[in-house]
N, C-alpha and C positions, 0 to 999 in steps of 0.2 A: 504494500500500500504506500502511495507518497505523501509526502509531507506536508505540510501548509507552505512552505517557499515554493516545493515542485507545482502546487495546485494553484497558486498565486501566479503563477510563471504561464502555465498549461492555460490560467485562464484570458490572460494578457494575448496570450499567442493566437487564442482562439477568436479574438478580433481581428486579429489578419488573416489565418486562412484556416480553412476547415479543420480541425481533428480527428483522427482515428475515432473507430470505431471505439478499440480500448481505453484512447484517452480519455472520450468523454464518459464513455462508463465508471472508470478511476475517477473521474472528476464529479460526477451526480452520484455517487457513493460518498466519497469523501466531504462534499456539499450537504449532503444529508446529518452528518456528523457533529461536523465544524463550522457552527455560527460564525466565526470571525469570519470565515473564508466564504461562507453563506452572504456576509454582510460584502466582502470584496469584491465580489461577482456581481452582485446587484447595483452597489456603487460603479463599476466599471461598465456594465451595459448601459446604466440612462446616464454617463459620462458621456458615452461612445455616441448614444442618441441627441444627446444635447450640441455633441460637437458636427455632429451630420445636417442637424437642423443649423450651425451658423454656419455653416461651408456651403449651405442652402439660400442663405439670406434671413431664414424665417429664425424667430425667436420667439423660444417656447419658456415660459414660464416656469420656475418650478416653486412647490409647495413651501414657502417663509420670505419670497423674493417682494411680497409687499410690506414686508416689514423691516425693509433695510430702510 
């Protein structure tokens, strides 16, 4: 089983190009497990979305942005 750096890494990666079959199953096991890494994966996807929306033009909102 990998570690929280290898599933940190594995998940990063998986922003640029597909994963294996195995990696991702090692990854949504280890996910299941490990909240912190639970929490890095979901920070890192609506990171990922929020940065596709300015490279879009559009600007999307996110939940505490009216209280700055």
């Amino acid at each position: 089983m990998k570690n929280c750096h290898e599933i940190t890494r594995l998940v990063s990666q998986g922003q640029e190009r597909r994963l294996s079959l195995g990696e991702r199953l090692q990854l949504r096991l280890h996910l299941l497990m490990c909240r912190g890494c639970a929490n890095f994966e979901k920070n890192t996807r609506k990171l990922h979305r929020l940065m596709q929306a300015f490279a879009r033009g559009q600007n999307e909102k996110t939940p505490g942005d009216d209280l700055k």
